[in-house]
VOPAGU-2260 file (C-alpha; in pm, 1 decimal, decimal comma):
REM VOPAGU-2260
SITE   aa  ch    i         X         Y         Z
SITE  UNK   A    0     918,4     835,4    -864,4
SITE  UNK   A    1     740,9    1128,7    -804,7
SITE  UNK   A    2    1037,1    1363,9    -811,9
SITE  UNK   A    3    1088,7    1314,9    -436,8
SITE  UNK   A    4    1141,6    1040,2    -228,7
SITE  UNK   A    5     846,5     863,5     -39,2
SITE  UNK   A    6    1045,5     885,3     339,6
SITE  UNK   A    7     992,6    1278,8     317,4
SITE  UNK   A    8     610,1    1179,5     327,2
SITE  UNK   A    9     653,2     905,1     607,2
SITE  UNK   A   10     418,7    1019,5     906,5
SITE  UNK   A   11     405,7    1356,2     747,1
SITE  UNK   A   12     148,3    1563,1     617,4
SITE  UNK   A   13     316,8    1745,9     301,1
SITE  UNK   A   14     138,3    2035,3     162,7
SITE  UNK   A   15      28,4    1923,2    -203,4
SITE  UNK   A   16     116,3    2131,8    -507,1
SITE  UNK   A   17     -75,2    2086,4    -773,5
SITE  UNK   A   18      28,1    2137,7   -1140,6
SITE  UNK   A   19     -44,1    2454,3   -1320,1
SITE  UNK   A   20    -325,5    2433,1   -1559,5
SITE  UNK   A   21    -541,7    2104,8   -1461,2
SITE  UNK   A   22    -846,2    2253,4   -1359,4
SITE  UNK   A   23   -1005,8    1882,5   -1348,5
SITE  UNK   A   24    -779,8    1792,9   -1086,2
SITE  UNK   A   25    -833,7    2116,3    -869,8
SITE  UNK   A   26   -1210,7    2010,1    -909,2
SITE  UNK   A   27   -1119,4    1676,3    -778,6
SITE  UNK   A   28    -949,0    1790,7    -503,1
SITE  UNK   A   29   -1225,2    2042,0    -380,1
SITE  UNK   A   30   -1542,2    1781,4    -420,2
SITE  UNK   A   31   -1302,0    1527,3    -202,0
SITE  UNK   A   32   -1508,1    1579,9     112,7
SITE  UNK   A   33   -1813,0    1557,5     -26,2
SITE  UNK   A   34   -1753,4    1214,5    -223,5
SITE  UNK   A   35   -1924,3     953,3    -176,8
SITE  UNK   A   36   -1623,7     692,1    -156,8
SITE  UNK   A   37   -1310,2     884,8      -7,0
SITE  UNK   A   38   -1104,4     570,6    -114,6
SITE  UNK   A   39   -1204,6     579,3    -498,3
SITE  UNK   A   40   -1198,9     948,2    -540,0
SITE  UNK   A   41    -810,3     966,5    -342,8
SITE  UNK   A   42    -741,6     682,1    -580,4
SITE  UNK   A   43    -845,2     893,6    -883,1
SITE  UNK   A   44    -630,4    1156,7    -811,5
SITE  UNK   A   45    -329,0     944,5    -739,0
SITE  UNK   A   46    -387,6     830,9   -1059,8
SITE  UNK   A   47    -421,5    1165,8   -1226,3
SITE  UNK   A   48     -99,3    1305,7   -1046,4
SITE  UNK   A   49      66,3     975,1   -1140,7
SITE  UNK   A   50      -0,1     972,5   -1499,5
SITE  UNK   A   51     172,0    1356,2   -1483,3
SITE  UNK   A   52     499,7    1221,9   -1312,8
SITE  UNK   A   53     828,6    1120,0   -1456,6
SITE  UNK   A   54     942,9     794,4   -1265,3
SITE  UNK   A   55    1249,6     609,3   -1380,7
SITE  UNK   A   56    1146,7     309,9   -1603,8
SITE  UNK   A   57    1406,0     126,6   -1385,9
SITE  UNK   A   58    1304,4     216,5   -1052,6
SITE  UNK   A   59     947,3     121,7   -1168,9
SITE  UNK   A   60    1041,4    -230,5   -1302,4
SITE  UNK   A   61    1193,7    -296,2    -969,1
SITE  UNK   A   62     966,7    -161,1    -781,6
SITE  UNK   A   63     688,8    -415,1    -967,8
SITE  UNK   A   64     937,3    -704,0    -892,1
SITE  UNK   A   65     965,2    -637,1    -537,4
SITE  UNK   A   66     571,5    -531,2    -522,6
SITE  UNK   A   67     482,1    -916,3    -690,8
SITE  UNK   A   68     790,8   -1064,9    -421,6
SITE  UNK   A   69     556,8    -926,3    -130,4
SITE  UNK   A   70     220,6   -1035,0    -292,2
SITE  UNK   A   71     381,9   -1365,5    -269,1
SITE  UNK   A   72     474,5   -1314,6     116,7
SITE  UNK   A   73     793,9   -1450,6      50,7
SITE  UNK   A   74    1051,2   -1343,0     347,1
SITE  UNK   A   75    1257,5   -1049,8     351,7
SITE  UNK   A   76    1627,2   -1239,2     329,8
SITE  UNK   A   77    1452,7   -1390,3      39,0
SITE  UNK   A   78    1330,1   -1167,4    -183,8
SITE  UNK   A   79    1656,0    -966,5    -125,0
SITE  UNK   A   80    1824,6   -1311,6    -252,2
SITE  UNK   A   81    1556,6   -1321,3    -523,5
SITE  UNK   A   82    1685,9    -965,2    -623,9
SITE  UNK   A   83    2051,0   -1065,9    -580,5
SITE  UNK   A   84    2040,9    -740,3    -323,0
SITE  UNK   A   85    2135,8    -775,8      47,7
SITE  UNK   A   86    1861,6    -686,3     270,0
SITE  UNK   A   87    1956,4    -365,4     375,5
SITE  UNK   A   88    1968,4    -240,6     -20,8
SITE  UNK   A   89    1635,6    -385,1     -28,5
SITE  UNK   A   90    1512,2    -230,0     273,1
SITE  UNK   A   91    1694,1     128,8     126,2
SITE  UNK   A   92    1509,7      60,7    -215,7
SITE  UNK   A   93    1160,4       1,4      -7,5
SITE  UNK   A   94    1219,5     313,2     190,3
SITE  UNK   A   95    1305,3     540,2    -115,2
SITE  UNK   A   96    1024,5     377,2    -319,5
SITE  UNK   A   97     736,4     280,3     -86,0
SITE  UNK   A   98     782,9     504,2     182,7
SITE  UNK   A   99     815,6     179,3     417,5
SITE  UNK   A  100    1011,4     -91,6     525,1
SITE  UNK   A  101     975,9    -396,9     273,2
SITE  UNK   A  102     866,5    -604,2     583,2
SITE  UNK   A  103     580,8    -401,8     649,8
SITE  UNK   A  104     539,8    -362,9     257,8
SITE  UNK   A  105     454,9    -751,1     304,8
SITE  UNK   A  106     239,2    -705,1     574,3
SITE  UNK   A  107      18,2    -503,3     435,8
SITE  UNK   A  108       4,9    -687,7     116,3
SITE  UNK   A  109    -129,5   -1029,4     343,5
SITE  UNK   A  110    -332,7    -800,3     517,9
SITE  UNK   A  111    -530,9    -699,6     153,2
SITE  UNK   A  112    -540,0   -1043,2      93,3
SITE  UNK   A  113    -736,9   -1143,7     435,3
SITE  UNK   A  114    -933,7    -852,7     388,6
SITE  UNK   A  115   -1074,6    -959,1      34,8
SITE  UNK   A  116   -1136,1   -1291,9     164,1
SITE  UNK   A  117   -1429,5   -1208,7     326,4
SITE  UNK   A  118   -1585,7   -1015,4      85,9
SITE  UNK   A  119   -1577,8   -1360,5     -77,4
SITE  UNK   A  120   -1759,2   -1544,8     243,9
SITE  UNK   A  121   -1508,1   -1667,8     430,7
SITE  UNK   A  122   -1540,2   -1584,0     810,7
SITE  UNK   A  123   -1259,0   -1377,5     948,8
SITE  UNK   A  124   -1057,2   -1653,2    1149,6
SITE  UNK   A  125   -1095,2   -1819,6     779,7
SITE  UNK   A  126    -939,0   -1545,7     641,5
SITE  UNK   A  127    -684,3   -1502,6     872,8
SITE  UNK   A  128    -553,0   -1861,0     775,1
SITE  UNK   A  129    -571,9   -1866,0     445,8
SITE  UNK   A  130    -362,8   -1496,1     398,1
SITE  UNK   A  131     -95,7   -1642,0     600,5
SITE  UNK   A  132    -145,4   -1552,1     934,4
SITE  UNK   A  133     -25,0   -1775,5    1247,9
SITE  UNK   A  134    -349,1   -1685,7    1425,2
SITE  UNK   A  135    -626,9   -1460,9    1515,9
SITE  UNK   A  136    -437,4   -1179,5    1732,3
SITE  UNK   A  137    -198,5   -1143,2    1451,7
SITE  UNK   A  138    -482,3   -1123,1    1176,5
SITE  UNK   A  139    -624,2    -861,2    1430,0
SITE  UNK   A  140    -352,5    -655,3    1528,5
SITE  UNK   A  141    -304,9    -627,1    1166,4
SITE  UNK   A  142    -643,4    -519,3    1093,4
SITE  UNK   A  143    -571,5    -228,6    1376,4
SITE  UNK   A  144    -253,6    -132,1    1237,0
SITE  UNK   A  145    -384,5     -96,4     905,5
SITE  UNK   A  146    -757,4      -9,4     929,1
SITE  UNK   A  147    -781,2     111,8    1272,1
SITE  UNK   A  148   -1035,9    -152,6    1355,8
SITE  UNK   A  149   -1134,8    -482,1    1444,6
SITE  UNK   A  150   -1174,9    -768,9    1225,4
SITE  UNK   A  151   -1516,9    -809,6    1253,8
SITE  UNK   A  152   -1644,6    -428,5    1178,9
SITE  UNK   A  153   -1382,4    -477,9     924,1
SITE  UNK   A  154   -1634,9    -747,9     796,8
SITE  UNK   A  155   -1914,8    -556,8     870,3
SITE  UNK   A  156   -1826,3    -238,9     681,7
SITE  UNK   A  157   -1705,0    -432,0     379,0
């Protein structure tokens, strides 16, 4: 963990402080609005800031456990079983950890999975099916939720 708990940054914008002495990073930071992929160069500093944290060898085991559980899409009650953990410890851990519920934590993990899929060729109702959606309107209010979009210019923009 980053020294803080992810809910403080839930639908919040937190002013950033950056460490002392990591001029790369600063340079990062200002040539983010001119990059040419936002989602790489955001991902880049993540990492940078990430490799300068301190997080809890526990807390990141678990948190890789219950990361894998949600890959899988396996239900709530049961990865909470699968952890021996009732769901609201789970849901607690999530919170602390993720910054969201482990229900949506699932969500959006099926919702990366649909959205590779057609990278790969498969059509978007395709998709849909195979990430483990019960049908197009959930595949697409997914897609709103998480990309502010619709499936198709989803596709399109991939």
């Amino acid at each position: 963990m980053l020294h803080d708990s992810a809910t403080n940054a839930t639908d919040a914008r937190l002013p950033v402080r950056l460490p002392r002495g990591d001029a790369r990073l600063a340079q990062m930071i200002d040539q983010l609005p001119a990059a040419a992929n936002t989602t790489e160069a955001l991902r880049d500093i993540a990492v940078r800031l990430l490799a300068r944290a301190d997080p809890d060898p526990e807390t990141v085991r678990t948190a890789d456990v219950i990361s894998e559980l949600a890959r899988r899409d396996l239900s709530v009650r049961t990865m909470a079983q699968t952890l021996g953990w009732t769901q609201r410890r789970l849901h607690r851990f999530c919170i602390e950890t993720f910054g969201t519920s482990a229900s949506v934590l699932r969500s959006l993990c099926r919702f990366c999975r649909a959205h590779a899929l057609p990278s790969a060729g498969a059509r978007p109702a395709e998709a849909g099916a195979l990430a483990g959606y019960a049908d197009q309107a959930h595949l697409t209010r997914h897609v709103k939720r998480f990309a502010a979009t619709t499936p198709g210019e989803l596709v399109k923009s991939s």
